[in-house]
C-alpha positions in Angstrom: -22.6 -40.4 212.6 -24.5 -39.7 209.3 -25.2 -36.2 209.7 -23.1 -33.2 207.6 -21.8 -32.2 211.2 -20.7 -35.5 212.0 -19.2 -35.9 208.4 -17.1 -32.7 208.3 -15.9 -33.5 212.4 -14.7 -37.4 210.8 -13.2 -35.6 207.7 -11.3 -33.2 209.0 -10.0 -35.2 211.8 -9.2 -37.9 209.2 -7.6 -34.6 207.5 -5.1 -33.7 210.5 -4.3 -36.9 211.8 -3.1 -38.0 207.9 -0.7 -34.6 208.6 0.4 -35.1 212.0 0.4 -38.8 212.5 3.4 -39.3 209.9 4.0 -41.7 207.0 1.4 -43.9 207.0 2.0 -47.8 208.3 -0.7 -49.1 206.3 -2.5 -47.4 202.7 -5.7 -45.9 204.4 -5.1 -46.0 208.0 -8.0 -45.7 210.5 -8.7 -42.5 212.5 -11.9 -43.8 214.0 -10.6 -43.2 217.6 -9.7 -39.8 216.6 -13.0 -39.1 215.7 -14.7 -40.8 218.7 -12.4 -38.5 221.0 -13.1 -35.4 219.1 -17.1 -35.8 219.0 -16.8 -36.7 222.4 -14.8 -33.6 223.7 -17.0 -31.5 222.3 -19.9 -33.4 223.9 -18.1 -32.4 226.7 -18.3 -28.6 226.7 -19.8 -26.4 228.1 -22.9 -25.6 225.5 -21.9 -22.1 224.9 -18.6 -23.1 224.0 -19.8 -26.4 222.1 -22.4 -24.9 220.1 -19.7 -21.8 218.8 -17.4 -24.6 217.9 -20.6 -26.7 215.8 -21.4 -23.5 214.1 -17.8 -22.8 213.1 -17.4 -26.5 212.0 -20.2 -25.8 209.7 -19.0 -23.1 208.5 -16.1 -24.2 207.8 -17.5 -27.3 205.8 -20.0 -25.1 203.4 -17.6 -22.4 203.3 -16.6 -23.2 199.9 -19.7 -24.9 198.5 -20.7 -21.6 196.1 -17.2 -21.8 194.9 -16.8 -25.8 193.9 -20.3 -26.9 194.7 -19.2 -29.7 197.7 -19.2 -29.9 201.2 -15.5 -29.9 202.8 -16.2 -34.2 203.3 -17.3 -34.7 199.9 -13.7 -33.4 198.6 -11.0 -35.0 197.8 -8.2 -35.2 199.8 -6.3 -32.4 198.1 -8.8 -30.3 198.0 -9.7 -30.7 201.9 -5.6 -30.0 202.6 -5.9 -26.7 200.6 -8.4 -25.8 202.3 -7.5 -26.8 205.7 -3.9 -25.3 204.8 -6.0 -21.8 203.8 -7.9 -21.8 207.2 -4.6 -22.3 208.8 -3.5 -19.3 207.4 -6.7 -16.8 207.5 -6.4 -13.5 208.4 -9.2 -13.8 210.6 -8.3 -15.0 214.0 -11.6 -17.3 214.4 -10.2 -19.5 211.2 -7.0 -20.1 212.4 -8.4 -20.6 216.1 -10.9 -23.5 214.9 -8.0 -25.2 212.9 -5.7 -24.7 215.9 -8.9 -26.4 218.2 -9.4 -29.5 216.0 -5.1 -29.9 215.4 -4.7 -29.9 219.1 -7.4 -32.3 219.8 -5.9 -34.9 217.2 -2.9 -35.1 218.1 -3.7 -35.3 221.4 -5.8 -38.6 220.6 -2.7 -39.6 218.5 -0.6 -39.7 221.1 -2.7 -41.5 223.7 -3.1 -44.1 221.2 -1.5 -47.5 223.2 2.0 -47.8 221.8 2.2 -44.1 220.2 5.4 -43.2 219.0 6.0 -40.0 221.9 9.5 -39.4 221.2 8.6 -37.9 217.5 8.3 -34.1 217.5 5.2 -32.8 216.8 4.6 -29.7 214.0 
């Protein structure tokens, strides 16, 4: 996946699954499944509905590249919290729906992980 699409998807899923998976088990756990299932539910859509959600994920990743000059994967990781925290947040309805899309997604690939922890509440 070497495409800025494909790189802001992987980030921000490696993003919410670091905030919904936990403490980590290991220092830089792998969310590679995560991604996979992500990139591959939206391969699933319909291509109205996949295409808006493409366009808002690159949105989302440039929205702050006038400001601090990077893409949302080539932050670091407190910089991608803040600004995942901040879309979380928005005031407009399309921000907080697109957070609320990908969120849902992860954990649901977190918690059909073989030997996932189901009795933990979820945030």
């Amino acid at each position: 996946m070497p495409g800025y699409l494909e790189n802001t998807i992987s980030a921000l899923c490696y993003e919410l699954a670091g905030l919904h998976d936990g403490p980590p088990r290991e220092p830089c756990p792998a969310y590679n499944d995560v991604v996979a299932f992500v990139a591959e539910q939206i391969d699933r859509m319909p291509e109205f509905l996949a295409l808006a959600i493409r366009i808002a994920t690159m949105g989302f990743g440039a929205s702050r590249a006038l400001t601090e000059f990077s893409f949302f994967h080539q932050r670091e990781a407190g910089r991608r919290r803040a600004q995942v925290d901040a879309w979380k947040r928005s005031r407009l309805g399309p921000c907080q729906d697109l957070m609320r899309f990908y969120s849902s997604l992860v954990v649901l690939a977190l918690y059909s992980r073989p030997g996932a922890d189901r009795s933990r509440e979820v945030a």
